[in-house]
PyMOL CGO cylinders between C-alpha atoms (Angstrom):
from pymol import cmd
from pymol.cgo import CYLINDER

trace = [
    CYLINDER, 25.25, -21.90, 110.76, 28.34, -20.36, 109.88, 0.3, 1, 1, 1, 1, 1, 1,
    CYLINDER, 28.34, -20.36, 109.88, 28.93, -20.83, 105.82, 0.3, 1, 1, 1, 1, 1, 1,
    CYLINDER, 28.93, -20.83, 105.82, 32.78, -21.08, 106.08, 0.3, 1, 1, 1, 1, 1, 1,
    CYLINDER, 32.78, -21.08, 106.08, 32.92, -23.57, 108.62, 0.3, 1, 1, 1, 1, 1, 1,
    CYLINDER, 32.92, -23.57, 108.62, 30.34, -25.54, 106.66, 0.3, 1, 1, 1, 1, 1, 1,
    CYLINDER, 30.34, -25.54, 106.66, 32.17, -25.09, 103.35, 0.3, 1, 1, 1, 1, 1, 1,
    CYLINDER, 32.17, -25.09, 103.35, 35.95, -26.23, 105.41, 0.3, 1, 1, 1, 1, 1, 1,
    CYLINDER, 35.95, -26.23, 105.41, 34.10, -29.65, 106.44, 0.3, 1, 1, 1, 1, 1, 1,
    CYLINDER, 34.10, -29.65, 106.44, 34.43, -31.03, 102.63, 0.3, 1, 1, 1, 1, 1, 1,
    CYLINDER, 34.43, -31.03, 102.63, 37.37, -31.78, 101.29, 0.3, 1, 1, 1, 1, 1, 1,
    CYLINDER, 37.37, -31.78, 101.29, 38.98, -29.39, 98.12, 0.3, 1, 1, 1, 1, 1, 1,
    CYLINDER, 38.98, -29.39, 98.12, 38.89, -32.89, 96.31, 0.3, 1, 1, 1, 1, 1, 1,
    CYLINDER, 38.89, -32.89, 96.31, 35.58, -33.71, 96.88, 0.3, 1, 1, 1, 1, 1, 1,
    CYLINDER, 35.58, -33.71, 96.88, 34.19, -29.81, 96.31, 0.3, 1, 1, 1, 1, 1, 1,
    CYLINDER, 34.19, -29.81, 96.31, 36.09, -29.91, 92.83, 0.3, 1, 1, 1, 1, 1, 1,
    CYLINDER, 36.09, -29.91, 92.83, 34.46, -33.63, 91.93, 0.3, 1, 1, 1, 1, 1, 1,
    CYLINDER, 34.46, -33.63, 91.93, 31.52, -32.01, 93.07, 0.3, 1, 1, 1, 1, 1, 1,
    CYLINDER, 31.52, -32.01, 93.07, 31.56, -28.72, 90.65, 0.3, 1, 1, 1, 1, 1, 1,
    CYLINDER, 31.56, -28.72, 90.65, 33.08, -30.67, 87.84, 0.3, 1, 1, 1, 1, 1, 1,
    CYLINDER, 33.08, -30.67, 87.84, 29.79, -33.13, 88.10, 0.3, 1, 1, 1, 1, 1, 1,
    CYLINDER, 29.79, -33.13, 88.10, 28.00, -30.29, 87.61, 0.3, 1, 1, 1, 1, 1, 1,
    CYLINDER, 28.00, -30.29, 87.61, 29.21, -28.69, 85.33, 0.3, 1, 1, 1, 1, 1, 1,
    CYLINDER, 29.21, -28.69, 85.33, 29.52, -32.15, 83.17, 0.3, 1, 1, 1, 1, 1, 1,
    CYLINDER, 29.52, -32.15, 83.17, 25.82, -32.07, 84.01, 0.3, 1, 1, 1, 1, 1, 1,
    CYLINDER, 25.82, -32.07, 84.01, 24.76, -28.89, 82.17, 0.3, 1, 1, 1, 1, 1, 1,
    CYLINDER, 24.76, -28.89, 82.17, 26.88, -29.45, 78.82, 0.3, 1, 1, 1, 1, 1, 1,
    CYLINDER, 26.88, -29.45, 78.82, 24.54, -32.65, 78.48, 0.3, 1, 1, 1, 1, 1, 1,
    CYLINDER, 24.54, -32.65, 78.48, 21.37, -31.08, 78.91, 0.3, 1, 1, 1, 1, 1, 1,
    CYLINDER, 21.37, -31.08, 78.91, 22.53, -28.26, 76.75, 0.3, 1, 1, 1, 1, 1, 1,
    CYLINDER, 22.53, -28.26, 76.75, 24.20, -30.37, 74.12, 0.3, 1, 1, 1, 1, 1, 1,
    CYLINDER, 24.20, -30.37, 74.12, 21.06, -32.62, 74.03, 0.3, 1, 1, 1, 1, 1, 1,
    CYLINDER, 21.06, -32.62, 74.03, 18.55, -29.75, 73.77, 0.3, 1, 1, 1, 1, 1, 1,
    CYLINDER, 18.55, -29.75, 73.77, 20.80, -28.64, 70.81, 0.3, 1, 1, 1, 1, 1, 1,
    CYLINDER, 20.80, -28.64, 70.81, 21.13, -31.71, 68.79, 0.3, 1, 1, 1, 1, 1, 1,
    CYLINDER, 21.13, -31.71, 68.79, 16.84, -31.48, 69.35, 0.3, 1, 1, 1, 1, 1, 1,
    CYLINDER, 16.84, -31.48, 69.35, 16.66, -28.23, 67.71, 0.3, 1, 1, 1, 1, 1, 1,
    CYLINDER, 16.66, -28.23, 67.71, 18.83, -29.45, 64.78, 0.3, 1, 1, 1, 1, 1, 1,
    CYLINDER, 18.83, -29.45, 64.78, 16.19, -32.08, 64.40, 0.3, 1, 1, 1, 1, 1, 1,
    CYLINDER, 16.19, -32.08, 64.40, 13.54, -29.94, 64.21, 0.3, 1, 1, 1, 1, 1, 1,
    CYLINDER, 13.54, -29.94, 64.21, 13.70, -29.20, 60.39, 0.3, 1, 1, 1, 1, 1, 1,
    CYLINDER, 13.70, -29.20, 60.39, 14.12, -32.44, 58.84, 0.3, 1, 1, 1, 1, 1, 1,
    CYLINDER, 14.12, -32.44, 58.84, 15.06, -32.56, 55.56, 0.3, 1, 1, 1, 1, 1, 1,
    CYLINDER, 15.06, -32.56, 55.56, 12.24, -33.67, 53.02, 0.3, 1, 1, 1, 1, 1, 1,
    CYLINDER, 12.24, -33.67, 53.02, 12.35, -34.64, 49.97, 0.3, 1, 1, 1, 1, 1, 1,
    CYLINDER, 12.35, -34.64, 49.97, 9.30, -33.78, 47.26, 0.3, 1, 1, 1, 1, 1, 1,
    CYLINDER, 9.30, -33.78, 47.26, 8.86, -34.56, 43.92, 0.3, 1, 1, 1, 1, 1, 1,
    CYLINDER, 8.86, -34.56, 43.92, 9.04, -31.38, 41.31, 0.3, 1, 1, 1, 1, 1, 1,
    CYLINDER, 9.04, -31.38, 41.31, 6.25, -31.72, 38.81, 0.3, 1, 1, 1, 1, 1, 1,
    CYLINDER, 6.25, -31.72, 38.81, 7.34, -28.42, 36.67, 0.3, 1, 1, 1, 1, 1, 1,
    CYLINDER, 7.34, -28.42, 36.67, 10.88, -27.08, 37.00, 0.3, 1, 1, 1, 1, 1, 1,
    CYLINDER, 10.88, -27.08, 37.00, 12.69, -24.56, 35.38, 0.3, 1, 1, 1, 1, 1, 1,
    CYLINDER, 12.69, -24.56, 35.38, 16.14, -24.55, 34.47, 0.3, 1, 1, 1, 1, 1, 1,
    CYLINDER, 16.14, -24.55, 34.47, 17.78, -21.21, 36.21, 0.3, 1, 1, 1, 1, 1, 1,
    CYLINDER, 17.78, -21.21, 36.21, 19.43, -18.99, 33.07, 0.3, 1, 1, 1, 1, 1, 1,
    CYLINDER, 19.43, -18.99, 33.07, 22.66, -18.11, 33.60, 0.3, 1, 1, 1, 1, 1, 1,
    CYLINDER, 22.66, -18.11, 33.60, 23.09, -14.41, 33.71, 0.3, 1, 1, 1, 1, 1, 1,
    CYLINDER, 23.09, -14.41, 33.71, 24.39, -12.19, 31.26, 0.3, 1, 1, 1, 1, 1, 1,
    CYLINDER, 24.39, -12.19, 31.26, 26.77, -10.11, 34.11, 0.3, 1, 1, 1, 1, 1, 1,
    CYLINDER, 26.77, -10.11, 34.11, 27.41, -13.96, 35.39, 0.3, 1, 1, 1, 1, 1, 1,
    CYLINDER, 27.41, -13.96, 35.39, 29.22, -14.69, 31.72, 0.3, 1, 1, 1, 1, 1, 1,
    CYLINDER, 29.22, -14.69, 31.72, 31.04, -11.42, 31.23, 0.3, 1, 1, 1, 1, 1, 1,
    CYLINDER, 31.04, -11.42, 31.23, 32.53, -11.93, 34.60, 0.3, 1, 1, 1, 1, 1, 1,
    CYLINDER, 32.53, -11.93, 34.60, 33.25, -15.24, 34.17, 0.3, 1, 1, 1, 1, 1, 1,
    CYLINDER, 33.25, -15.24, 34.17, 31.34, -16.00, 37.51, 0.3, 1, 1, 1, 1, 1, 1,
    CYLINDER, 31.34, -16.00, 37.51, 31.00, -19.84, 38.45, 0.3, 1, 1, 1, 1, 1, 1,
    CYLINDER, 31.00, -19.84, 38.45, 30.14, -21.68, 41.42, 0.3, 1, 1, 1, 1, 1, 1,
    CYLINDER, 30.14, -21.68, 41.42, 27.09, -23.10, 43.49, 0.3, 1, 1, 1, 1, 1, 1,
    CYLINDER, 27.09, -23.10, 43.49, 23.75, -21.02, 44.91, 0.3, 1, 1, 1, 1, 1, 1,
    CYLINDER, 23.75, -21.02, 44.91, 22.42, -22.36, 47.12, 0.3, 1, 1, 1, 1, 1, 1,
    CYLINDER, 22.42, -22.36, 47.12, 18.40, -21.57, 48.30, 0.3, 1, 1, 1, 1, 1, 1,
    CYLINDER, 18.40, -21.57, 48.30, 15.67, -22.69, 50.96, 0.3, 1, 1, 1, 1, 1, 1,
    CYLINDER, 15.67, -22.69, 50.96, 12.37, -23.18, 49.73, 0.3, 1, 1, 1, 1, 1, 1,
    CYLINDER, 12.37, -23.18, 49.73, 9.23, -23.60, 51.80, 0.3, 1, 1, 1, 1, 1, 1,
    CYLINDER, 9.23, -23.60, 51.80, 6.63, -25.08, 49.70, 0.3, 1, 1, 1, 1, 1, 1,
    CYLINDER, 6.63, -25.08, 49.70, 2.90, -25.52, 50.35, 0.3, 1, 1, 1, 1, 1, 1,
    CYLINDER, 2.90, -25.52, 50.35, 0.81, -28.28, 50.63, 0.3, 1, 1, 1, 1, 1, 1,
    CYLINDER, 0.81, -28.28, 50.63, -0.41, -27.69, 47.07, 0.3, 1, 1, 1, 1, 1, 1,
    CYLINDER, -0.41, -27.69, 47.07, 2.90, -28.03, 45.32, 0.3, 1, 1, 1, 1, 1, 1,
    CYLINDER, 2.90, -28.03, 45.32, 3.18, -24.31, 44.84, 0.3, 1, 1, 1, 1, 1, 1,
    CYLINDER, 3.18, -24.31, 44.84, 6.45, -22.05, 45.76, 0.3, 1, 1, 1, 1, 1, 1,
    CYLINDER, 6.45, -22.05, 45.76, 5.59, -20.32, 49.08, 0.3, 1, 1, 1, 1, 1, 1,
    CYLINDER, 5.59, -20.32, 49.08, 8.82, -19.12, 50.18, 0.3, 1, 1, 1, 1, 1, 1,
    CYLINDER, 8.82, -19.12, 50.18, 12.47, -18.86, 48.81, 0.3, 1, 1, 1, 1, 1, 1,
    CYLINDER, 12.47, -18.86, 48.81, 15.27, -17.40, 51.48, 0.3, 1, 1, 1, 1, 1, 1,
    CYLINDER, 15.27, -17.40, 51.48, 19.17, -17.28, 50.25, 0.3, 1, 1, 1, 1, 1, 1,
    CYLINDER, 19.17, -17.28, 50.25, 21.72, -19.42, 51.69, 0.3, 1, 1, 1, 1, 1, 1,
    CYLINDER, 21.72, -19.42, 51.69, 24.85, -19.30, 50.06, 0.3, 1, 1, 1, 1, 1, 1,
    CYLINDER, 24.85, -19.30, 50.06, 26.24, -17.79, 46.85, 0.3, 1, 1, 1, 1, 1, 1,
    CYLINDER, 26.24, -17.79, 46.85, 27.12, -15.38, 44.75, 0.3, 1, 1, 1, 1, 1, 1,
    CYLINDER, 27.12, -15.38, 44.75, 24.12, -12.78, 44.67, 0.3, 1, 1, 1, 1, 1, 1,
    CYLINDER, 24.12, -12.78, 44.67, 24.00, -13.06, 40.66, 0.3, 1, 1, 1, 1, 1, 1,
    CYLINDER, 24.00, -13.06, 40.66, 23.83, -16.37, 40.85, 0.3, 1, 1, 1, 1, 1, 1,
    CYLINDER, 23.83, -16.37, 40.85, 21.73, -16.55, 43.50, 0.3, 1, 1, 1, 1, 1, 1,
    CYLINDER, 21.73, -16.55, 43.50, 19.13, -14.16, 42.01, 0.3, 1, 1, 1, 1, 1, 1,
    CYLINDER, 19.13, -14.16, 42.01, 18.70, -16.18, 38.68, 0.3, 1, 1, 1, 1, 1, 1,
    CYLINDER, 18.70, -16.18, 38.68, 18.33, -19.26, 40.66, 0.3, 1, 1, 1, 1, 1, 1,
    CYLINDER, 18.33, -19.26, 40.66, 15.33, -17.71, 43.10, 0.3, 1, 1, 1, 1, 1, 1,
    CYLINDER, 15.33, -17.71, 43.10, 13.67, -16.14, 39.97, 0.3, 1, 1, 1, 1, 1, 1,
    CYLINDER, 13.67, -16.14, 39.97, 13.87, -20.01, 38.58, 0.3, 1, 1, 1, 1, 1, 1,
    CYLINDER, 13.87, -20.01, 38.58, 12.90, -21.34, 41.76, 0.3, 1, 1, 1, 1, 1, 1,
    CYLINDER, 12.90, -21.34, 41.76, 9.62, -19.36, 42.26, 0.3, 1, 1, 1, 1, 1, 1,
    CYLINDER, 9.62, -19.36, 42.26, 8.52, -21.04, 39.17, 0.3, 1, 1, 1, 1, 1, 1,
    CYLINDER, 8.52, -21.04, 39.17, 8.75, -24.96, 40.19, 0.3, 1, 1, 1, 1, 1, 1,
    CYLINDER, 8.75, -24.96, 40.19, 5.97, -26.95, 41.14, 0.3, 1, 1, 1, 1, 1, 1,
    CYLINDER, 5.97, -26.95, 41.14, 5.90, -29.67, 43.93, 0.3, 1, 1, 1, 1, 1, 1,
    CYLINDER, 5.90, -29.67, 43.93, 3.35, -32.40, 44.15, 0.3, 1, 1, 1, 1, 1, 1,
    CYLINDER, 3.35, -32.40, 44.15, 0.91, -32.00, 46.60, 0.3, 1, 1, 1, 1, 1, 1,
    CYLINDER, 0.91, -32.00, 46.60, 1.62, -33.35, 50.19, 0.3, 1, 1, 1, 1, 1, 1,
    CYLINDER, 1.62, -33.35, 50.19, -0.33, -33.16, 53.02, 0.3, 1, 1, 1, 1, 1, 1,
    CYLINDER, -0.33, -33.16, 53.02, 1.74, -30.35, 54.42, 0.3, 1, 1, 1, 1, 1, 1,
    CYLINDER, 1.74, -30.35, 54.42, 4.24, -27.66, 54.12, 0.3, 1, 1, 1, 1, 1, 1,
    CYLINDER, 4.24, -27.66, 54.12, 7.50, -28.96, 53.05, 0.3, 1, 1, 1, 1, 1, 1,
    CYLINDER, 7.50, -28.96, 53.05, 10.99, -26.73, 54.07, 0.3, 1, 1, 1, 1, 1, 1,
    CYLINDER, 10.99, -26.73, 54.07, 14.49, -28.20, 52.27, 0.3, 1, 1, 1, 1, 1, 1,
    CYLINDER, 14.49, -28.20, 52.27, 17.48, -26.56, 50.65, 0.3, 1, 1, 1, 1, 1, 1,
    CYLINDER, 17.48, -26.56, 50.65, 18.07, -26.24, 46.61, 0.3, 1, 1, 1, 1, 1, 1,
    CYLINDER, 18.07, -26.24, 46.61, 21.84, -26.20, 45.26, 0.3, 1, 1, 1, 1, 1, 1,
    CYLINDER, 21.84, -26.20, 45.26, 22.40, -24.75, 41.67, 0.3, 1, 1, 1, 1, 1, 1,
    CYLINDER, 22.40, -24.75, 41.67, 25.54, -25.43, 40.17, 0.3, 1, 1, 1, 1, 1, 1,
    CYLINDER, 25.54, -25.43, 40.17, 26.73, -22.73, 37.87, 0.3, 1, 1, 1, 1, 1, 1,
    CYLINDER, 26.73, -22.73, 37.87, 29.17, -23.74, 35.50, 0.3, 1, 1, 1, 1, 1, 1,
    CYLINDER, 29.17, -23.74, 35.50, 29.21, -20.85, 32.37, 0.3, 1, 1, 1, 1, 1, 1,
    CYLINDER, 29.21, -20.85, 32.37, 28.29, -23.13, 29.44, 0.3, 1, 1, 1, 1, 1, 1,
]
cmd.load_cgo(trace, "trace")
């Protein structure tokens, strides 16, 4: 069969409708397998048994450095501090609030736990 004969049979309209249908298709199944992997990490929420206040830093105060760190900690089933990865922040500021952070312990839960830790820094 002869392809441009075949493709001349169908109205532009229709061939447009058709590729725009399409095309409409694959943003759904895209945007729906993104909003999934958004949902994979849900936010949690555990209890902190022993927590320690982050200090603020010496360089922090001479600078006059304010503002928000931010931090995601993975914590074990035990309560204890497995992980701590930055997420936003100055890095003074962030590196007093991951030494503090390492220190904190969760109750226990019957699994690991992931969620995010904000620090605000004001200088007093």
């Amino acid at each position: 069969m002869n392809v441009k004969r075949y493709v001349t049979r169908f109205p532009l309209a229709f061939r447009l409708m058709a590729l725009a249908g399409l095309l409409l298709c694959n943003f759904l199944v895209f945007s729906a397998s993104s909003a999934a992997q958004a949902q994979v990490e849900p936010q949690e929420t555990r209890k902190v048994k022993t927590k320690v206040d982050p200090e603020y830093p010496e360089l922090a105060r001479r600078l006059n450095l304010k503002g928000i760190a931010r931090v995601r900690v993975t914590v074990a089933p035990g309560g204890a501090v497995k992980d701590v990865k930055e997420v936003g922040g100055n890095p003074v500021l962030l590196d007093a609030l991951i030494r503090a952070v390492r220190k904190w312990k969760y109750e226990p839960a019957d699994r690991e736990s992931t969620f995010e830790v904000k620090f605000d820094f004001t200088g007093s």
